[in-house]
Every structure is written in structure tokens, then in C-alpha cells.
N, C-alpha and C positions, 0 to 999 in steps of 0.2 A: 508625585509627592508622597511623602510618609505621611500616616494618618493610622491612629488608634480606630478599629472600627470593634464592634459588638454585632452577634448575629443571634442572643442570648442571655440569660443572665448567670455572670460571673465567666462567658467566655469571649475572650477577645481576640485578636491578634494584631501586629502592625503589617497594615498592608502597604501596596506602592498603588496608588491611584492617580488618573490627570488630574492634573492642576486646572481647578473649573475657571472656566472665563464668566468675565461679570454681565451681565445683562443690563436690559433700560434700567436706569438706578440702581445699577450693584456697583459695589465696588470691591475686587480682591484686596483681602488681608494677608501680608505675611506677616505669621503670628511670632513676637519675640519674647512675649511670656503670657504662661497661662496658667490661671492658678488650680489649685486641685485642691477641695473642700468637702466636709461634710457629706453634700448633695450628692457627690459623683460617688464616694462611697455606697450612698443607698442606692445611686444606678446601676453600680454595681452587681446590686441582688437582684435587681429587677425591679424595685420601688423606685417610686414616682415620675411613673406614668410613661416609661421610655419605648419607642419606636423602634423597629430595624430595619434596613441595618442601621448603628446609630457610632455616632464621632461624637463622644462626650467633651465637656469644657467650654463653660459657659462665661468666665474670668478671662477674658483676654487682652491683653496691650500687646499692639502692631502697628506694620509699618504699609502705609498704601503703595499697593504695589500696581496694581491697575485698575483705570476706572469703566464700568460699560457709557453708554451713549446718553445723554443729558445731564452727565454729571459735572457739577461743575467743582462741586467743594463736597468733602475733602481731595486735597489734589497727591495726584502722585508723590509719595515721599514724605504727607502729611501721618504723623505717629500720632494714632488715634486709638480709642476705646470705644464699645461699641455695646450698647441695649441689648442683652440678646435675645429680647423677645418682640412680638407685633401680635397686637390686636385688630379683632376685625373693624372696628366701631363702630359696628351696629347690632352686633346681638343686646339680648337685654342687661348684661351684666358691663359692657361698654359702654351704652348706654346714661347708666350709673354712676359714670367714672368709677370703674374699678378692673381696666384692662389685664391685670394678671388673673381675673375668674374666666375672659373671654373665651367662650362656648368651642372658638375656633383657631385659637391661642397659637402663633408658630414660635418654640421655644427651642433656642439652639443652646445646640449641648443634652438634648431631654428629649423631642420629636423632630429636631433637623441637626445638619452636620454643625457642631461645634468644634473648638479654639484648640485638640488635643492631636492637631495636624499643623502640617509646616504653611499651610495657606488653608484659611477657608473664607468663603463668600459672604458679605451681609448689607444689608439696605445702606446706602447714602447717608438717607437719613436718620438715620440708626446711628451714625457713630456721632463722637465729639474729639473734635483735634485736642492735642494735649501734649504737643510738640515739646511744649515748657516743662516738663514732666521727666523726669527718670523709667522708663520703662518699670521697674520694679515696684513702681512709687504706683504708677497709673492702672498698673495691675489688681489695686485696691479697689476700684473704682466701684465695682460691681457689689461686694460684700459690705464698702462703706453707705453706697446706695439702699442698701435692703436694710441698714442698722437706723437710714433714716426717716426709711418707712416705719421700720418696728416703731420709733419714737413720735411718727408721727400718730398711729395706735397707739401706742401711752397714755397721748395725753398728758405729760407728769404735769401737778405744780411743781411752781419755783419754790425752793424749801427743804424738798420731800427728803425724804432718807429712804434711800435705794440698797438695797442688798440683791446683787450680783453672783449667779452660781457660774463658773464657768471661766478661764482665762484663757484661752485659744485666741486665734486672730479675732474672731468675731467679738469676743468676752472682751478682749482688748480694746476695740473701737467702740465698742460700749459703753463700757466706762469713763473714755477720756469725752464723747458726746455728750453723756449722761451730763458729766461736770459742765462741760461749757455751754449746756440746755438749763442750765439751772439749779441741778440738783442740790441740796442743801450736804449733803454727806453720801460717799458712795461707798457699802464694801463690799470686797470680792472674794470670794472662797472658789475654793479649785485645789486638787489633789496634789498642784505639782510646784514645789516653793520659787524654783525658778521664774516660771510665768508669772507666778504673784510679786514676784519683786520686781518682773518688767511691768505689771499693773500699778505697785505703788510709784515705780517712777513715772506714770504718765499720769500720776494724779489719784489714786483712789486711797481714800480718807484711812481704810483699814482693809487689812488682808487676813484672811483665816484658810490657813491648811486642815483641809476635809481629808478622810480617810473613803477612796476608792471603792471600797468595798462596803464600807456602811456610813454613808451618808450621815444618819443618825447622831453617830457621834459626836457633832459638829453642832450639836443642836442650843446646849446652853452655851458655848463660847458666841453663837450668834446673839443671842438672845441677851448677852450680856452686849451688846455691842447698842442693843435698839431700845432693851428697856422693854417698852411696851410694845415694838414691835415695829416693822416696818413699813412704810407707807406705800413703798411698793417692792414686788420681790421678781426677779427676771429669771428663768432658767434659760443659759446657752449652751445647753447639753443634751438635751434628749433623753437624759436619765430617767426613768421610772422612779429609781432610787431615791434621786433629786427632787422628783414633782414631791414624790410622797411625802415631804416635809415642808414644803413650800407656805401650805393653806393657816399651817401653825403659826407661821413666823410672820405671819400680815398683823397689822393691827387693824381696829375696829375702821370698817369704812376702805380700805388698804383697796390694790391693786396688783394682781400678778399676771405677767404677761408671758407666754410660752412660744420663744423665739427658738429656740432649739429645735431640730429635727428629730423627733422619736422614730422609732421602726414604724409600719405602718399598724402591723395586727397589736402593735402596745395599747395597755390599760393602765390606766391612772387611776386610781381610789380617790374622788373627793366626795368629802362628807357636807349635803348638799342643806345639815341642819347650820354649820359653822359659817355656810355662807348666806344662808337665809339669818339667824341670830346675828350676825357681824355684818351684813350689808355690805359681803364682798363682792368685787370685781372681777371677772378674769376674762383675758383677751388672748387673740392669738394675732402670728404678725408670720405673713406666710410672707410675700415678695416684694421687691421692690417694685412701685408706682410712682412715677413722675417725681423721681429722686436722683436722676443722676446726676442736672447742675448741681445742684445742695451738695453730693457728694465731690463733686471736683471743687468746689468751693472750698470745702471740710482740708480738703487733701492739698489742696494749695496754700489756704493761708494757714499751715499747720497745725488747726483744729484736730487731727488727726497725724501722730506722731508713725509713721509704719518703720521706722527705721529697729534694725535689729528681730523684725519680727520674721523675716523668709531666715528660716534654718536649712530649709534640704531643698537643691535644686538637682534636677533629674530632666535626662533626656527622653524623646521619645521609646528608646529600646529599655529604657529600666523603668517603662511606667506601673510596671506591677509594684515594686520598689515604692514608687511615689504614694499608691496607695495605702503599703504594708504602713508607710511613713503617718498617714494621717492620723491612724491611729496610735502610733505610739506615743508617748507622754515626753520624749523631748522633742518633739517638731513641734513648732510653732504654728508658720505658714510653709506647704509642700509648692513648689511649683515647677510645671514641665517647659525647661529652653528647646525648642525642636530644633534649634540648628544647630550640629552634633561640634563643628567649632566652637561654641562659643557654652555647649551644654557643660553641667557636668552629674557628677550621680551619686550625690552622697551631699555631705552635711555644709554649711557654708564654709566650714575651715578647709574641706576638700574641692571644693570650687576652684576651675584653674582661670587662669585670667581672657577677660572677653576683647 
């Protein structure tokens, strides 16, 4: 099989490797979409925390292709998504219920072969069937999962007025969560007009086009939006630029939460007297925990709109491409089709039919 492998950071190549057989409780996946995000970019450099050799791609919707021995469900042919991570639960942080700190942590796509291969292996009971699902649809599953963790760290009241940095997939499902969690008013700023008009159709009270380069700018057109400020502020960007104004636009008591992935060596400035005087918050919301029903829930009963958000889909031989893609400001959602039939390698309008 083809399969993205890493023996370094920033080098990769596609290899041709066997196609592994499942063991007691495995079950092979043939992967028919995987998505490519943020995260796999910092794998890229070598941040967060990657092994070698390593098969990144931790977004995956597939089709069961073989089961090993006591398995019983999912069965052959079942189109499933799959956790990609396993704790041990028993170190101390399992323990706690809080399996994504777990001491011993197996995270595919990060320290085991992940979903950026035409087949890769994963526990049983690790996946959830999702037959009912569009492949492209169930592809969400994972990033919808982690948004409602973030939320379940929130905390929000019902009420609040939210201001939202960020309109990417992630900024995306944020906000239409946000709203159907209660939020009393949601807005979204983000540098790029298009995405904010796919945010205000999926609901978000108000959009403000930020300028790239100096955050800053943006600062009284928010402010005029909150008045005295908002109750809670989310960054889904990773921006320095972005934190650095964040702590302003809280109101008294407020809450900001930092979903976004920064570089690893980044520094944030906060001024530790405005949160002491204001009795502010601030949380962080690293993975998803025992969130994936809630997310296939979210994505079934269209709590979660994904429609129109995959722009560029790419095969396994242009995954350099895919990545070049994350970053640029008209892709939305990047995702790698490895079956070179049905792949294709550029934008959705250049997508040939499956």
C-alpha cells in the first residue's frame, strides 16, 4: 500500500509498504477520506510530540476492510470513523478521567501510523459505524469531537456573547455549536471575507474582517460590537498577534479560551494585573475526551452544517500540495482521497467525479 511516511521533521516521502493484517481486536481500515489540519502542519516541523518513523493523519473516514479474531462489530464493509487515540487507564492522569494527558498515550497520526495511507490498523473498539454518513460528512468527526470538548472547558452560560477569532473549519463549527449551546450573540472575525460569509450563513450574529497582518486594527470595530466587552473570547488561530488582544476585549469576570494551536516556543504577553483587577478566566482546550457520540450526534442531526467547507482535495502523491493548501487563506477544509481513482488534486471545482 501507499502511505505518507516521516523519518524527520519537514522530511517525508510516499512509500509502498504491506498492507498490515488486523490482530485480536484490530480491524483494517481502507481509508476514503482523511483530513489534513492545523496539527499535521506542526508535525510537520517536528512539534507535537511525533515519533518515527511516523504516517500522519489522525481525521479519518473508512471503509472496513478486514477484521482480526474476536471481532465482531464493526463488520466487513461497515464505513466507520475511528478515536485515534487509547489510554492506558491506569496511570494517574486516566485515572482522573482525563485520557488525552495519559502518561502512555497511543496517538495515531502523532506516535503510531495514522489515516495519510490507503489502509491503516485501529482497535475495534475504537471506531463507530457511520454507514448513514457521507464519507466527507464523517470525516468531521474528529475536529467536531475536539470543538466539543473545547466547549465542554468553556463552560459558557446560556446568554453570553462570544467573540470568535478565527473562520477555518474549526472557527466554523465553533460557532454554529456556540449558537445551538446557548450562546446569546456570536461574532466572528477572520482575515478572509469569504469564510466569514460561510460563518454568517451558518449563524453567527456578526462578522468583522481583521487585517492579517495587524490584528490590532480590528480592535474598536469589536468593541463596538460588545460595548462593554465580551463574556467570552475564543482564539482558533494560534496567532500571538491575536492572543495579544484578546485579554482587552473581555469584560469584567469574562472568559477566554485558547483553542487554537500556537507554535510550540510562542510567547503570549498577558498582563497578569488585568486579570487579577477584572477577575478574569482563561482556559485552554487541547483534545478531544469522550466526545465522539456528541460529535456524530452534532453531525447527524445538522447541528453541524460541513456542507461547502472541503475546498481542496488531493491525493496521496500531491500531499505536499495538501499541506502548502492549509495554509493558504482560500482553503477552507484540505483533505487527502488516497485512492488515486477517485482522488483528485486541486480545488473542489477541479475535483473529477468519484
Amino acid at each position: 500500500m501507499k502511505a505518507i511516511v516521516y523519518d524527520r521533521p519537514r522530511h517525508f516521502e510516499l512509500a509502498e509498504l504491506p498492507v498490515p493484517e488486523p490482530g485480536q481486536g484490530e480491524v483494517l481500515v481502507k481509508v476514503l477520506v482523511a483530513g489534513v489540519c492545523g496539527t499535521d502542519a506542526h508535525l510537520h516541523e517536528g512539534e507535537f510530540g511525533p515519533t518515527y518513523p511516523l504516517t500522519p493523519g489522525h481525521e479519518v473516514s473508512g471503509v472496513i476492510a478486514a477484521v482480526g479474531a474476536g471481532v465482531s462489530t464493526p463488520a466487513v464493509g461497515d464505513r466507520v470513523v475511528f478515536d485515534n487515540t487509547a489510554s492506558c487507564g491506569r496511570c494517574p492522569e486516566c485515572r482522573r478521567g482525563r485520557p488525552a494527558f495519559c502518561h502512555h498515550i497511543l496517538a495515531q497520526g502523532v506516535n503510531a501510523p495514522g489515516g495519510f495511507a490507503e489502509y491503516v490498523l485501529t482497535d475495534a473498539d475504537r471506531c463507530f459505524v457511520v454507514s448513514d454518513l457521507d464519507p466527507e460528512v464523517a470525516v468531521f468527526a474528529e475536529p467536531v469531537a475536539c470543538v466539543v470538548h473545547g466547549l465542554d472547558v468553556l463552560a459558557m452560560q446560556p446568554g453570553d456573547r462570544v467573540l470568535l477569532f478565527g473562520a477555518g473549519p474549526t472557527g466554523l463549527v465553533l460557532a454554529q455549536l456556540l449558537r445551538a449551546s446557548g450562546a446569546g450573540d456570536v461574532t466572528v472575525a477572520a482575515p478572509t471575507q469569504a469564510k466569514l460569509d460561510l460563518a454568517a450563513a451558518r449563524g453567527a450574529d456578526h462578522v468583522v474582517l481583521i487585517e492579517r497582518s495587524d490584528p490590532w486594527s480590528s480592535g474598536d470595530r469589536l468593541r463596538a460590537v460588545a460595548g462593554d466587552g465580551f463574556d467570552v473570547v475564543i482564539d482558533a488561530t494560534g496567532s500571538v498577534g491575536v492572543l495579544d488582544q484578546t485579554i482587552s476585549l473581555l469584560r469584567v469576570g469574562g472568559t477566554m479560551l485558547v483553542y487554537g494551536m500556537a507554535a510550540e516556543n510562542a510567547r503570549w504577553s498577558i498582563p497578569p494585573y488585568e486579570v487579577f483587577r477584572r477577575e478574569l478566566v482563561i482556559k485552554g482546550s487541547f483534545a478531544q475526551q469522550f466526545a465522539f457520540d456528541r460529535s456524530l450526534a452534532a453531525l447527524r442531526g445538522g447541528r453541524v452544517d460541513t456542507s461547502g467547507m472541503i475546498t481542496h482535495r488531493f491525493d496521496l502523491e500531491h500531499y505536499a500540495d495538501a499541506l502548502a493548501a492549509v495554509a493558504d487563506s482560500s482553503c477552507i477544509k484540505a483533505v487527502i482521497v488516497p485512492t488515486s481513482a477517485t482522488a483528485a488534486t486541486g480545488t473542489t471545482e477541479e475535483r473529477g467525479d468519484s
